[in-house]
C-alpha positions in Angstrom: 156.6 27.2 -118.2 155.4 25.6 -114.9 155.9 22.1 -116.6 159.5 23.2 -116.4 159.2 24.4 -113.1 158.8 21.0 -111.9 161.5 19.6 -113.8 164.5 18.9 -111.9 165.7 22.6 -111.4 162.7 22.3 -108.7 164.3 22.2 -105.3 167.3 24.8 -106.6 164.6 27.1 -107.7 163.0 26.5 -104.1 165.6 26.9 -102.3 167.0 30.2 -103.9 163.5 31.5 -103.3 163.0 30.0 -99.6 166.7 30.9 -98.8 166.2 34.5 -100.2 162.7 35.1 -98.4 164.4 33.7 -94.8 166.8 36.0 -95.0 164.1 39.1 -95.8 162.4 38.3 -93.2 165.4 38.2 -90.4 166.2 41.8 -91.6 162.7 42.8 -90.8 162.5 40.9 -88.0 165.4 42.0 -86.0 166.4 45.3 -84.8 167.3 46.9 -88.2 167.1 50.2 -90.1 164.1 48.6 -91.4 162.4 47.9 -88.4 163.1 51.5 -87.0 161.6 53.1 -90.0 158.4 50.8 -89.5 158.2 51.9 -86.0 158.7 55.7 -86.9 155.8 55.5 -89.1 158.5 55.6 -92.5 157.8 52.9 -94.8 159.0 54.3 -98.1 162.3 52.1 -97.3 160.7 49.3 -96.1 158.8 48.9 -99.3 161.4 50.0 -101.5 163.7 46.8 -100.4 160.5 44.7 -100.4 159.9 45.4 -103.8 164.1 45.0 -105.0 163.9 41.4 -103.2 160.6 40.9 -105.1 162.4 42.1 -108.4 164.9 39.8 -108.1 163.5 37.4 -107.7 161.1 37.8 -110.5 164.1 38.0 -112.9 165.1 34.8 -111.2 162.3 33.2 -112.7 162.4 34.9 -115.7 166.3 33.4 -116.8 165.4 30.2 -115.0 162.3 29.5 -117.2 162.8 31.3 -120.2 163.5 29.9 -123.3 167.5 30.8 -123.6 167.5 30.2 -127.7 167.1 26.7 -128.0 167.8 25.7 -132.2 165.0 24.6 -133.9 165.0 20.8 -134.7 164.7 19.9 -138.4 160.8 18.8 -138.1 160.1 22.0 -136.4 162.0 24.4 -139.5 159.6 21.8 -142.0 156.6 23.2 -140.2 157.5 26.9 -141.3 158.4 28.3 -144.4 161.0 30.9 -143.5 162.0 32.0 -140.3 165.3 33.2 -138.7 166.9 29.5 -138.5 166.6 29.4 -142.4 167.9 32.6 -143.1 171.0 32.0 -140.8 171.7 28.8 -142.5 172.3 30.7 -145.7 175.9 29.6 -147.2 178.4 32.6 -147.1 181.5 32.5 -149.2 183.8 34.0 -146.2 182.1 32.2 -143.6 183.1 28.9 -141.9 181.2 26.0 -142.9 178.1 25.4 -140.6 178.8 21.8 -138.8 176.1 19.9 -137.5 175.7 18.7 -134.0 177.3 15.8 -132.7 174.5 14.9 -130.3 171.2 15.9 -131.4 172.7 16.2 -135.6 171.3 19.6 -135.7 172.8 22.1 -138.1 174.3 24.2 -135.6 174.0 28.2 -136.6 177.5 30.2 -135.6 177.8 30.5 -132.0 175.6 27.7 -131.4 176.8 24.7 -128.7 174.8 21.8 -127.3 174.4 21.7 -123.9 175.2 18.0 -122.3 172.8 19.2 -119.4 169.5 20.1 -121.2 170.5 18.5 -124.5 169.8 20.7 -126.5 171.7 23.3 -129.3 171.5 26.8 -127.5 171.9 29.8 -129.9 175.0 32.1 -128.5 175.6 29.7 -125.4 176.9 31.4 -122.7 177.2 28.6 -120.4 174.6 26.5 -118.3 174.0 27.8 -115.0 173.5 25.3 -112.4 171.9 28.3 -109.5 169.2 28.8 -112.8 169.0 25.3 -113.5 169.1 26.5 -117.6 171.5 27.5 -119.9 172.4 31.3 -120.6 171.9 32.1 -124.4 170.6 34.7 -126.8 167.4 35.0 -125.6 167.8 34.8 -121.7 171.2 36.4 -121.2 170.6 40.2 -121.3 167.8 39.3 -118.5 170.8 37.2 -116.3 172.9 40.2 -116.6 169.8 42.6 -115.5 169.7 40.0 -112.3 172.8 40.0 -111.4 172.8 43.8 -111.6 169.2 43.9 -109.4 170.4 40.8 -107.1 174.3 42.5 -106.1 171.8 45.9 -105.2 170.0 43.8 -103.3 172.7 41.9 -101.6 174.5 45.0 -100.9 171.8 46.7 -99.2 170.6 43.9 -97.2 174.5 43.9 -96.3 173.9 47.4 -94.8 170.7 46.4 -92.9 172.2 43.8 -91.6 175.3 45.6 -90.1 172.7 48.2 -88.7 171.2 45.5 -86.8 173.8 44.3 -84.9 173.4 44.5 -80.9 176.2 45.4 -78.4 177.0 42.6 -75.8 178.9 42.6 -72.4 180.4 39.2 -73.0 181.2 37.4 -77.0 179.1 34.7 -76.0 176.5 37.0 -75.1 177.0 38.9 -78.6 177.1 35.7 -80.6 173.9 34.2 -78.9 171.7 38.1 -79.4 173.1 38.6 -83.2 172.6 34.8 -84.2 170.8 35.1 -87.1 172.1 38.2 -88.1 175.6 36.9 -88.1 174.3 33.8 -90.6 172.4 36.4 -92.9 175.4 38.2 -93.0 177.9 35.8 -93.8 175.5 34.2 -96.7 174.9 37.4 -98.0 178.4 38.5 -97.7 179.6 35.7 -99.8 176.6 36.4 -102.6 177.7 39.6 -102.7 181.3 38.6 -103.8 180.2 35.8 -105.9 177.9 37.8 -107.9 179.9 41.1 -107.8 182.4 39.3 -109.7 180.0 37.2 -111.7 178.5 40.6 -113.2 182.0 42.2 -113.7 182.8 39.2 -116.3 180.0 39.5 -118.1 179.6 43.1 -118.7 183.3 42.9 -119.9 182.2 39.7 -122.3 179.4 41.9 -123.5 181.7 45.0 -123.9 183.8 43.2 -126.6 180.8 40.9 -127.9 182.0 37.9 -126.6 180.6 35.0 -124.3 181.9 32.8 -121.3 182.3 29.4 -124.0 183.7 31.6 -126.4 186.4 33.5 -123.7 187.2 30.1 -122.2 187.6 27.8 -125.9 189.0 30.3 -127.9 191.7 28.1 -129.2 188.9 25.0 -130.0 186.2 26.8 -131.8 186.6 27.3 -135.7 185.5 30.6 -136.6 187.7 31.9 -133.4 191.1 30.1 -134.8 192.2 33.0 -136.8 191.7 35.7 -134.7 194.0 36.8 -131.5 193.0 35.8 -128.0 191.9 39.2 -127.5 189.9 39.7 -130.3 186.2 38.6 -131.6 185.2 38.8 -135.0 181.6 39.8 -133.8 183.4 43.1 -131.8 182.0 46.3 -133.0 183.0 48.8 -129.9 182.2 48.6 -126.4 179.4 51.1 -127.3 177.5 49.5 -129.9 178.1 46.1 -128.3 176.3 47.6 -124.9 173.7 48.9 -127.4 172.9 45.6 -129.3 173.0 43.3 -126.4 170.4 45.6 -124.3 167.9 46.8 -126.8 168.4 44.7 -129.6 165.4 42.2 -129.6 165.5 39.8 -132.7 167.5 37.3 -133.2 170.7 38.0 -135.1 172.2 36.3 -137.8 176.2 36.2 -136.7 177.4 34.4 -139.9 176.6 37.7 -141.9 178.1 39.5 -139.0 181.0 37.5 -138.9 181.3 37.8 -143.1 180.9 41.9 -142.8 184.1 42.0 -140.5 186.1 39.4 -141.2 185.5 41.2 -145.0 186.0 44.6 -143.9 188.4 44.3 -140.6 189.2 47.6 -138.6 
């Protein structure tokens, strides 16, 4: 984990944590709604932010340098005599044929795409974030979805201190020159908060009907998508037991027999 760390995702990873820490301490530094409560003795609020920025970016790490599902190479299945790779291999009569990798030659299980960037086969890729610096896949992205819920709650309310902080001036020069920094943290955070508002919109939708960002985006280039409408997804099982499986299921599932149980028995 801190080998990767160091890998070339260093300086984003640096700067999303210096650039989020920089703007903490502005909002406790200037005259906010958190500096007031500090002064009145009222630090329930105070540490209650403190510890949603400290969240955050704690599940920053956690996508970032987790392990997003990568597919086991063929030396690595050798080593083990049955695990979930081999059992998700396992020919089905009603399900596509299995191809194999064009870069790395891996047999790719269903849902499975390289990634150019990390060069490697990610189970149920998502897509590769550049902000992470790793690709969202099976096993990172219900925790990227849990960030951008934490971070756009964070955003918001450092939005709010911010606001609260802002000084009257006689003059706009004046006012520009007193609420500086303010102004900055509120303009970055302003434009976080849209970015990741609508970032977390998508994928709760995606995850509603089962789906994910390369899947939405290739519909009409991936095999096992060809036959079905734009709209649908042969893994769909209702918004309610898609929620369901996505947050609190924790093993890694084998979508060729999903795919043969409802292509088999459609709705």
């Amino acid at each position: 984990m801190v080998q990767n760390m160091f890998r070339t995702g260093f300086v984003v990873r640096a700067a999303h944590t210096g650039l989020t820490w920089v703007i903490t301490i502005t909002l406790f530094l200037h005259d906010t709604e958190l500096r007031k409560c500090e002064e009145r003795g009222e630090l329930l609020l105070p540490a209650l932010f403190f510890l949603l920025v400290a969240l955050s970016v704690l599940l920053y790490f956690t996508v970032s340098l987790k392990d997003p599902g990568f597919v086991l190479s063929d030396a690595q299945k050798d080593s083990q005599t049955w695990d979930e790779e081999s059992e998700a291999m396992i020919p089905r009569p009603l399900t596509p044929q299995l191809r194999r990798c064009g870069y790395c030659l891996l047999q790719q299980p269903m849902r499975a795409k390289h990634c150019k960037t990390c060069g490697r086969c990610v189970r149920r890729f998502d897509h590769h974030c550049p902000w992470m610096e790793n690709c969202v896949g099976e096993w990172n992205h219900r925790w990227f979805v849990v960030y951008l819920l934490v971070q756009l709650l964070a955003l918001l309310w450092a939005l709010h201190i911010a606001l609260s902080g802002l000084s009257p001036s006689d003059t706009w020069q004046q006012w520009l020159w007193v609420n500086g920094f303010l102004l900055a943290a509120l303009a970055v955070v302003g434009v976080f908060s849209v970015v990741v508002g609508l970032l977390l919109g998508c994928h709760l939708y995606l995850v509603s009907i089962n789906s994910t960002t390369w899947e939405f985006m290739s519909h009409h280039r991936i095999q096992y998508l060809k036959n079905c409408r734009e709209e649908d997804s042969p893994f769909d099982r209702g918004v309610f037991c898609n929620l369901w499986d996505f947050f609190c299921t924790c093993r890694t599932v084998m979508w060729e027999q999903v795919y043969q149980r409802n292509t088999a028995d459609p709705v």
